[in-house]
C-alpha positions in Angstrom: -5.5 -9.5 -53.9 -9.0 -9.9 -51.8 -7.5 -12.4 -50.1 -4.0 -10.5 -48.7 -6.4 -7.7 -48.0 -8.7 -9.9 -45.2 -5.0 -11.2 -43.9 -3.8 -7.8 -43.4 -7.1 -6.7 -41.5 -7.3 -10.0 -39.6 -3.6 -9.4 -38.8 -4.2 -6.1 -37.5 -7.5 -6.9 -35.7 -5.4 -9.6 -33.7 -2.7 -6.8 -32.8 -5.6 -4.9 -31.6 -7.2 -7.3 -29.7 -3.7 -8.0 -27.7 -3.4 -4.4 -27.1 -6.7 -4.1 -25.5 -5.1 -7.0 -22.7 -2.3 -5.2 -22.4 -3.7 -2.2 -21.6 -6.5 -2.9 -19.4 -3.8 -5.2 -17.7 -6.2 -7.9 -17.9 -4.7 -11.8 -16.8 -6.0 -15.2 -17.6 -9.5 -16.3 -16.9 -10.4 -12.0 -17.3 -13.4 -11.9 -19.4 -13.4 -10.1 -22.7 -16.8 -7.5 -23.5 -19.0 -9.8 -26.0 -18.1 -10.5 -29.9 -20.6 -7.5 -30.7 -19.1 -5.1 -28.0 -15.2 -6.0 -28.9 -15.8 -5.4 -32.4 -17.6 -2.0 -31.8 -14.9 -0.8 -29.7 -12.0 -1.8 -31.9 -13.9 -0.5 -35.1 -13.4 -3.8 -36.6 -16.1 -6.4 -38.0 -17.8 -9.2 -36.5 -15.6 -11.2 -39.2 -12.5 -10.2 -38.1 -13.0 -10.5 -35.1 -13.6 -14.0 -35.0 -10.7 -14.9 -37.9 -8.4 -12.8 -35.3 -9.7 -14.5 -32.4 -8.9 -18.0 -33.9 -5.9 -17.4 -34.3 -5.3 -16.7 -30.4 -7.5 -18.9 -29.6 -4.1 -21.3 -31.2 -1.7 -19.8 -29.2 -3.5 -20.1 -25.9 -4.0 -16.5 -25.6 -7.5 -15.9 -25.8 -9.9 -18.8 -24.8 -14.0 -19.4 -26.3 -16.6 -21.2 -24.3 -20.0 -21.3 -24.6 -22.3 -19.7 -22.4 -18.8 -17.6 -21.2 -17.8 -15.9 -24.3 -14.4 -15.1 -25.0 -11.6 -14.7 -21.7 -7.8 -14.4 -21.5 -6.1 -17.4 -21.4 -2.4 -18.9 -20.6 -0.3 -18.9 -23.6 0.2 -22.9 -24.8 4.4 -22.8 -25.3 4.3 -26.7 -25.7 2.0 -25.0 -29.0 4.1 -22.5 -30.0 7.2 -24.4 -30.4 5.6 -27.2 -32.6 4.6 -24.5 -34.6 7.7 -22.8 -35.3 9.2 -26.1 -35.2 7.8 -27.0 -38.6 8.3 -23.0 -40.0 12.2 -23.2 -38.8 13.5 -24.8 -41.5 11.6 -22.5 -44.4 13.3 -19.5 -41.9 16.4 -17.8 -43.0 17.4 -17.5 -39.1 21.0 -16.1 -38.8 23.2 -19.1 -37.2 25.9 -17.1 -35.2 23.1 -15.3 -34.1 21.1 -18.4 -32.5 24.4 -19.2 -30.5 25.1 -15.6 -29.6 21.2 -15.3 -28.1 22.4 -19.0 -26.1 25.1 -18.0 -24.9 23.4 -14.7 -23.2 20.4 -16.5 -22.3 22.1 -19.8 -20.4 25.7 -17.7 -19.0 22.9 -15.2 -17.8 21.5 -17.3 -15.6 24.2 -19.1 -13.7 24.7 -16.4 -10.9 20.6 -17.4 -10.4 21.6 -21.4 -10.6 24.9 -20.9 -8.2 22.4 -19.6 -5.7 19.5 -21.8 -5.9 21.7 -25.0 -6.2 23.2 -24.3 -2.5 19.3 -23.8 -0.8 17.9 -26.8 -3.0 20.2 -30.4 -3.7 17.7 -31.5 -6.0 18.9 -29.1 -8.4 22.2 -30.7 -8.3 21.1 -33.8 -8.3 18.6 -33.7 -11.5 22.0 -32.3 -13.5 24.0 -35.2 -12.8 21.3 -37.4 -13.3 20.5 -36.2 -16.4 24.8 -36.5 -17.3 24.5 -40.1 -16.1 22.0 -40.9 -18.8 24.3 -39.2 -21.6 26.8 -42.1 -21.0 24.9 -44.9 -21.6 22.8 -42.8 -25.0 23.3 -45.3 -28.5 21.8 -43.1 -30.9 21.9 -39.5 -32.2 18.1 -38.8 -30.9 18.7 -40.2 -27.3 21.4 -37.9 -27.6 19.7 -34.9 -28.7 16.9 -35.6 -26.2 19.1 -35.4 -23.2 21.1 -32.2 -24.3 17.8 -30.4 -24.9 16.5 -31.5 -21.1 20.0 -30.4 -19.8 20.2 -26.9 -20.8 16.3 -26.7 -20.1 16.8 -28.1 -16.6 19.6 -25.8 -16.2 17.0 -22.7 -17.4 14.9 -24.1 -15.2 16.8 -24.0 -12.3 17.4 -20.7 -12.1 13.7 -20.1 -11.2 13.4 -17.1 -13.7 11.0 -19.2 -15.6 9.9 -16.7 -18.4 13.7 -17.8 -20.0 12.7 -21.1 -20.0 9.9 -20.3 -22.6 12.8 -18.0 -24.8 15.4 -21.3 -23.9 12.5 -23.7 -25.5 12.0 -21.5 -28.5 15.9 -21.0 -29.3 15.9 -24.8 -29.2 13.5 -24.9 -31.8 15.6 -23.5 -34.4 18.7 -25.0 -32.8 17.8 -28.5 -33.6 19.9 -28.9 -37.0 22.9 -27.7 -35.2 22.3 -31.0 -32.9 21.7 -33.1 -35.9 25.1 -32.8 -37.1 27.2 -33.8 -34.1 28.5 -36.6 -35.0 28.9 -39.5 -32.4 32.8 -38.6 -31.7 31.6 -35.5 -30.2 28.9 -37.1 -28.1 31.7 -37.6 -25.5 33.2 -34.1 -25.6 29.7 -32.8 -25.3 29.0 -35.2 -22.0 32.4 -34.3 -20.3 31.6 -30.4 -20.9 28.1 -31.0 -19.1 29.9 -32.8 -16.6 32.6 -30.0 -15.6 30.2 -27.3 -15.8 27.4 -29.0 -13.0 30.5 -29.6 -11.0 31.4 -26.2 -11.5 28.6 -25.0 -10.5 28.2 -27.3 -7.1 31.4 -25.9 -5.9 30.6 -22.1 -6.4 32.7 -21.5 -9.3 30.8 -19.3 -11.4 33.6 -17.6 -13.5 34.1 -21.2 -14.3 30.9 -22.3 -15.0 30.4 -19.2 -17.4 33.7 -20.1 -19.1 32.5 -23.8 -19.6 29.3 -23.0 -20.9 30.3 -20.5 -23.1 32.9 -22.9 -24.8 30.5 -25.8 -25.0 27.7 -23.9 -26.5 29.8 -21.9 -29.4 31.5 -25.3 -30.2 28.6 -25.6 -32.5 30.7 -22.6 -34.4 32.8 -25.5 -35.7 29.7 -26.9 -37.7 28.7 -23.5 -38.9 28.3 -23.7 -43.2 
């Protein structure tokens, strides 16, 4: 009991210390007061505090080095993924729900992509490069590895990068979805990625949002 007692105040000394950056509106490389004055002002112990801090200290969030002391940092997402990666499959994370949050996120940001894709080529040109390199995939994790740089490419391309940190985390808890395609799919998946970048090069973004819709609730089909 001693032991769920120090989680639940180290939990709550961690909220606290994230609501102190909010609300000062501090950003990364803003210094934080000193362990003794942060503890004083959130009523919280010098032990806490530093359990608490270690645990943002993971995430990227808060950042310790001596002879600075403690300052906001950038939030690691490369971090935050292989962490939930391991914790997805002990989740009970609703399927229909993961391909419902995809399909907002990615048909959301196709009006962005349309746009972007006229005032930059490369755009286009990374998509089909990346469609090229589905055709000549042998195995299920080449495969798997392409798909998840396609739709991330595609995030990424609408400029709005904050949804490509959500896109990377949906793909986390995504990945046994992509496990079970078996290899007669592969080519229904690599014509759908094909039809939707030309879509998207020609303007056609009723199209495109059609397309991508399809090809991302076709994982409905492997649903349990």
């Amino acid at each position: 009991m001693q032991t769920l007692r120090r989680s639940k105040v180290r939990d709550q000394a961690t909220e606290q210390i994230k609501q102190y950056i909010v609300e000062r509106k501090l950003v990364p490389g803003d210094r934080l007061p000193t362990e003794t004055q942060l503890a004083e002002t959130l009523g919280i112990s010098r032990l806490s505090l530093r359990e608490a801090t270690k645990s943002l200290e993971f995430l990227g969030i808060v950042q310790s080095k001596t002879g600075v002391g403690l300052t906001v940092g950038r939030i690691d997402m490369g971090r935050v993924t292989e962490h939930l990666g391991f914790h997805s499959g002990l989740l009970d994370v609703d399927p229909q729900q993961l391909i419902d949050s995809r399909v907002i996120l990615e048909t959301g940001v196709l009006p962005h992509v349309v746009r972007r894709m006229k005032e930059d080529a490369t755009i286009e040109t990374n998509l089909r490069d990346i469609v090229r390199q589905f055709t000549s995939a042998r195995d299920l994790k080449t495969f798997i590895t392409l798909d998840i740089q396609f739709h991330r490419s595609l995030l990424e391309a609408s400029g709005l990068l904050p949804l490509v940190a959500f896109g990377d985390l949906l793909h986390v808890f995504f990945q046994r979805f992509r496990e079970s395609v078996k290899q007669a799919g592969w080519k229904r998946g690599v014509e759908s990625h094909r039809r939707l970048v030309d879509f998207l090069a020609d303007g056609k973004l009723d199209d495109a949002t059609a397309e991508l819709r399809k090809h991302i609730e076709s994982h409905q089909e492997r649903l349990p």
